[in-house]
N, C-alpha and C positions, 0 to 999 in steps of 0.2 A: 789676633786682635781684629775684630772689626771694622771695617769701614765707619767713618762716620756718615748720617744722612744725606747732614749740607755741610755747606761750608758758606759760609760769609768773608766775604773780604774787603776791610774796608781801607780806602786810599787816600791816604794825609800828606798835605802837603805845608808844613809853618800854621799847623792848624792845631795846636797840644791841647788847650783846654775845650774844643769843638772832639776834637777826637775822643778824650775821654768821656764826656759827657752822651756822646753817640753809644759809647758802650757801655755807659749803666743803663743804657735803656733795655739792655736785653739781653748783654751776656752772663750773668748768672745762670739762667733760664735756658739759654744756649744751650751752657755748658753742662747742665743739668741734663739735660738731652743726649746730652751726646754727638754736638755739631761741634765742628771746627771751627775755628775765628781766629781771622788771621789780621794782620795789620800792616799795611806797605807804609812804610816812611820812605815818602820820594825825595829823597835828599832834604829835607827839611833841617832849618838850625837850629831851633826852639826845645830842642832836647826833649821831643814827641816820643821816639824810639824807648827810650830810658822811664820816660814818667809810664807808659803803657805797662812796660814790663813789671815796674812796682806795685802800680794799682791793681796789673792784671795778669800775673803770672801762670796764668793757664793759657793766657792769648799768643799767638804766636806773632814773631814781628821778624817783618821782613825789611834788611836796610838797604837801601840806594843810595851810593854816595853822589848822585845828581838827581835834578830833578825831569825824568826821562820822561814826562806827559801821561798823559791817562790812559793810552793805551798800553805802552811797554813797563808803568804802573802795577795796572792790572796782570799784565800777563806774568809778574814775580810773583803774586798770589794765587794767580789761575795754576801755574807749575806746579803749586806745594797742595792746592785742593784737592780732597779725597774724596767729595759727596757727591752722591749721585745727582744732584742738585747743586748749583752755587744762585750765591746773592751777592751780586757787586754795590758796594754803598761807598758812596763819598761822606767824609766825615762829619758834613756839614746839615746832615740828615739826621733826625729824630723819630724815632721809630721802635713801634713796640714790640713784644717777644710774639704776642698773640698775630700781630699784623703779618711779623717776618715768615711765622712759622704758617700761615694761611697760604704763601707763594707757592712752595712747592708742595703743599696740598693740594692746589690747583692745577699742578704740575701732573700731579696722578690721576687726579678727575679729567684729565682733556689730554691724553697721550699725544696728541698732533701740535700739540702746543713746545715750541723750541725758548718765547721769550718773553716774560712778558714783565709789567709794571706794576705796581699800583697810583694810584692818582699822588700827585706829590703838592701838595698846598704850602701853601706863603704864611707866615709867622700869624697870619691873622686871620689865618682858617680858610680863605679863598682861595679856591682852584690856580695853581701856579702855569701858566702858556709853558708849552712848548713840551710838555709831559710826554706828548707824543706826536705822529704826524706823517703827513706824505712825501714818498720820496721827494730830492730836491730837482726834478726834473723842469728842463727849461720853461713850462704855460706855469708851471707852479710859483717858479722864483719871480717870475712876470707879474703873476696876480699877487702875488705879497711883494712888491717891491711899489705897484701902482698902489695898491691898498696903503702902505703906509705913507708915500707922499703925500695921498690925497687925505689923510688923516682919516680911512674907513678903520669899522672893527677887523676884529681877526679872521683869519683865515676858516678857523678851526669851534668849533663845541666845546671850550675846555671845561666846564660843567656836569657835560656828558654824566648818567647816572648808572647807567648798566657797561656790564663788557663786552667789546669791541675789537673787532680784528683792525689792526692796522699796520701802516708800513714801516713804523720802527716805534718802539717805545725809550727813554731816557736811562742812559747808564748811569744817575745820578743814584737809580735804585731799582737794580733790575735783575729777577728771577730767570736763571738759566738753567736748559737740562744739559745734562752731561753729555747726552748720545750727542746734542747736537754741535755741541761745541768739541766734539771729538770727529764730527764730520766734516765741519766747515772751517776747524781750527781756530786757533787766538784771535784776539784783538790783530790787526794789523797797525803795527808798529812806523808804520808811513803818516801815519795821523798822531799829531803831537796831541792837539786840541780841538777839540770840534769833527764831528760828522763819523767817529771811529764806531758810536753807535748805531748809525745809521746805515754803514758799511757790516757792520755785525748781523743787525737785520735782513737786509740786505741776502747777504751769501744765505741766512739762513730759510730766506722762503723762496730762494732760487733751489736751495738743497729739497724743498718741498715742507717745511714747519712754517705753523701758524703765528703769529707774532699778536698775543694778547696785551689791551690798557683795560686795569681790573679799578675804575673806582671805587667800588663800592669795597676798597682795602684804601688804607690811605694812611703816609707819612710826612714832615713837617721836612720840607727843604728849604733851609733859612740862604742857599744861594749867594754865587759868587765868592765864597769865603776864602778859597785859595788861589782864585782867576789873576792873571796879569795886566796891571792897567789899558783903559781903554785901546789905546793906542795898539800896543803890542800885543791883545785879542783879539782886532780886526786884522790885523798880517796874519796870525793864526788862522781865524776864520775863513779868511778870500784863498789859504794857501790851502788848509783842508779841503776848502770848498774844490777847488782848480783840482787835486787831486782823485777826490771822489766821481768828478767827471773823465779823467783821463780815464781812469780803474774802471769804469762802470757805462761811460757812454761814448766815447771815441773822440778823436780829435773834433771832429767839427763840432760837436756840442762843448769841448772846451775850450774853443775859442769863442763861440757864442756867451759861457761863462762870463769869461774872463773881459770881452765885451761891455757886454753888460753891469759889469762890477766897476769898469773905468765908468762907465755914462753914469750909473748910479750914485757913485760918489760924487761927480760933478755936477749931477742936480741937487744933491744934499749940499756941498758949498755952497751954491747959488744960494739956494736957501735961508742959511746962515748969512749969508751976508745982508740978502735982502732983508731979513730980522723975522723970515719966516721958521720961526722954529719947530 
């Protein structure tokens, strides 16, 4: 029997009717094909795992009995993919057969290409921030950290109209080749939430692959649908963050982090209290 091309994986978490509705967008069509599709239930209690199987009994579903974060998520669907190509999609993406199957099309037209995106837009057709972006390197976090006290725009183009090399593209929906994730290996499972794609990027154009954001492809990320309240996002976020600099830039840039994460928050209090919001 052979291989199939890609494989799709997508990663649910108490998200049941977001989940099914991600795969009438395109797994018929999939499956018609000849891709794989697979589906992690990260510990979810909404009886996600069960309604997929019924609607979707060609789908494969992979169960968690917790909910182990988005990387070690991923890497129970990464272990069972057979295509020479994967697509990581959160559930909370809408996305069609023709879009998905343009990824690693693009994948064969551009062999130096390890990872790439398509543009991920907001319920109401506008370019969603953060789609893609530069490492999170110290002048970096400085200039978006000044940028948003002082209430500037963004950092970034998210508009942008052609494809673009850059330094990491969004695991929210993101085209991988196999060589290269068989060079640089999994998800690292040290990252619960936050920066595991960024660290995926990362290793992958240290190993020498390009890391493509292909707008001119583009999916509906209706976002946050399975996130943990504010609160216990940002402990995710500062502990990812802290981590990604341990892994990648040595002690002294993560205490300069870590720094900078304390004064930042206490000018955001100040803030708040002042009734500068």
């Amino acid at each position: 029997m052979s291989l199939p091309p890609v494989s799709i994986i997508v990663l649910s978490y108490n998200t049941r009717e977001l989940t099914l509705t991600c795969l009438e967008q395109f797994t018929p069509e999939a499956l018609s094909a000849g891709w794989q599709v697979i589906v992690v239930d990260n510990g979810s209690q909404d009886d996600t795992a069960s309604a997929v199987s019924r609607m979707f009994p060609q789908v494969e579903v992979v169960r968690s009995q917790e909910n182990r974060g988005f990387a070690a998520g991923n890497n129970l669907g990464l272990r069972r993919a057979e295509g020479k190509a994967v697509i990581l999609m959160n559930s909370d993406v809408l996305a069609s057969f023709a879009v998905l199957a343009a990824l690693p099309r693009f994948l064969d037209q551009h062999p130096q290409v390890g990872a790439l995106s398509p543009q991920l837009r907001t319920r109401n057709g506008a370019p969603q921030a953060f789609s893609y972006g530069c490492d999170p390197k110290p002048g970096y976090l400085l200039r978006r950290g000044l940028h948003r006290l002082l209430g500037r725009g963004a950092l970034h183009d998210w508009a942008v109209t052609s494809p673009i090399e850059v330094d990491w593209v969004s695991g929210a929906c993101m085209g991988v080749r196999r060589a290269a994730i068989e060079q640089v290996g999994l998800l690292d499972e040290q990252f619960f939430l936050y920066f595991e794609d960024n660290d995926w990027c990362l290793r992958m154009r240290k190993a020498g692959w390009k890391v493509m954001y292909v707008p001119t492809l583009a999916v509906v990320h209706l976002g946050g649908q399975s996130e943990p309240e504010r609160r216990i996002a940002s402990r995710h976020y500062r502990d990812s963050l802290r981590y990604f600099y341990q892994k990648h830039y040595g002690p002294l840039a993560t205490w300069f982090v870590s720094a900078a994460l304390w004064g930042y928050n206490i000018l955001l209090r100040l803030r708040a209290s002042a009734g500068i919001l």
